[in-house]
N, C-alpha and C positions, 0 to 999 in steps of 0.2 A: 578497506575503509579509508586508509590513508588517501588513495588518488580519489575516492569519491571527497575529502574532505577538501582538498586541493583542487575542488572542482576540473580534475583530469576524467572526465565520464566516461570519454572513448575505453581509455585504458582499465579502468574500473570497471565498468563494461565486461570487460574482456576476463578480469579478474575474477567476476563473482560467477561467469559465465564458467568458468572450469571447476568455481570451488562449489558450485550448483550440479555440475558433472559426475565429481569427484561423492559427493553423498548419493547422486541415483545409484552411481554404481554400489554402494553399501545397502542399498535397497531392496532385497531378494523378492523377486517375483512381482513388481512391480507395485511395493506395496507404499506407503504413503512415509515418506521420509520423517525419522522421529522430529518430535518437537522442538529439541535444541538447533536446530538447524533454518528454525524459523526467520530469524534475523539475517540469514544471507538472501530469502526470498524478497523479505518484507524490502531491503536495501537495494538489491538487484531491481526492482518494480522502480525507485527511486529516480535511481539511477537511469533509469531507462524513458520516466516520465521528462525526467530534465532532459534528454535526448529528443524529444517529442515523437515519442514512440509508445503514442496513449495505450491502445490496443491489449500489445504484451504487458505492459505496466499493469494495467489490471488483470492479466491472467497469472503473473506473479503477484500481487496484494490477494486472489483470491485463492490461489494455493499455500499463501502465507497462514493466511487463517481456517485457512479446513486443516490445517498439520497440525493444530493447536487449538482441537475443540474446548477442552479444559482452561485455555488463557492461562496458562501455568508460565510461559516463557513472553520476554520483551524481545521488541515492543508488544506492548496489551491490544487487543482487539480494536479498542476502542477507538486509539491511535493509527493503527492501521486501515479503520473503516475512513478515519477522517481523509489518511494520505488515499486513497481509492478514492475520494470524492474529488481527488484535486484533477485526476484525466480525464473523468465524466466533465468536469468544469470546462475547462478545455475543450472538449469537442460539444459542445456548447447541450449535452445531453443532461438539462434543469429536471428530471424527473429522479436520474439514478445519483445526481450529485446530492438533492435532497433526502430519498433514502439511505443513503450513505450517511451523511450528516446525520439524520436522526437514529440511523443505529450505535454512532458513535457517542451522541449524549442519551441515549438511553442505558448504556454502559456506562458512562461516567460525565452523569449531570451537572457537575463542576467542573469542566473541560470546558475554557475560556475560549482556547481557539477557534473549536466544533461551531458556539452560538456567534462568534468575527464573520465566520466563513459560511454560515446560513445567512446569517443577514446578505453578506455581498450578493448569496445568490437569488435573494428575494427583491434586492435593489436591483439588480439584471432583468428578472423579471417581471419588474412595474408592481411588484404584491408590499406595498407600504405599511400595511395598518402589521 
């Protein structure tokens, strides 16, 4: 998390890539990595979006959240639905950036950011009212 804070992505990158490694291998049988280990997914996806490497970004935000049906561990769902909306935004895909967005305030209706970042994408796409 250090190189990811020191905007070093390459190397954090590379970091969260092993320490993502390092728990499949504690995984037996190919089973679904427990939930404290959610924050190396949800970070890794991060990371990888500032990379511009939408793609994987969302295939780690959406493994982030199937590990953590319960929302028991940070970040919350809700948070995590938001950062997924940000690589949909990006590859300019207004349908999943929206769904995203709205499963993120439906999870937590006071999440200032969630209605910032719906507006932009409704100012993108002409929908005013």
């Amino acid at each position: 998390m250090a190189l990811d804070s020191l905007k070093d992505y390459s190397n954090a990158s590379k970091d969260y890539v092993a320490a993502i490694r390092l728990v499949q291998n504690e995984t037996p049988n190919d089973t679904k990595p427990l939930p404290k280990f959610k924050p190396y997914y949800a970070n890794y996806a991060l990371v990888l979006y500032r990379l511009n490497d939408f793609d994987n970004a969302i295939k780690y935000y959406d493994q982030a959240t199937a590990m953590d049906p319960s929302d028991a561990e940070e970040p919350k769902q809700y948070y995590v639905y938001y950062l997924e909306s940000q690589p949909y935004l990006k590859k300019t895909d207004f349908t999943n950036t929206i769904g995203y967005l709205n499963k993120a305030m439906a999870l937590n209706p006071k999440f200032v950011e969630g209605f910032f970042a719906r507006v932009q994408v409704y100012k993108q796409t002409s929908q005013f009212q």
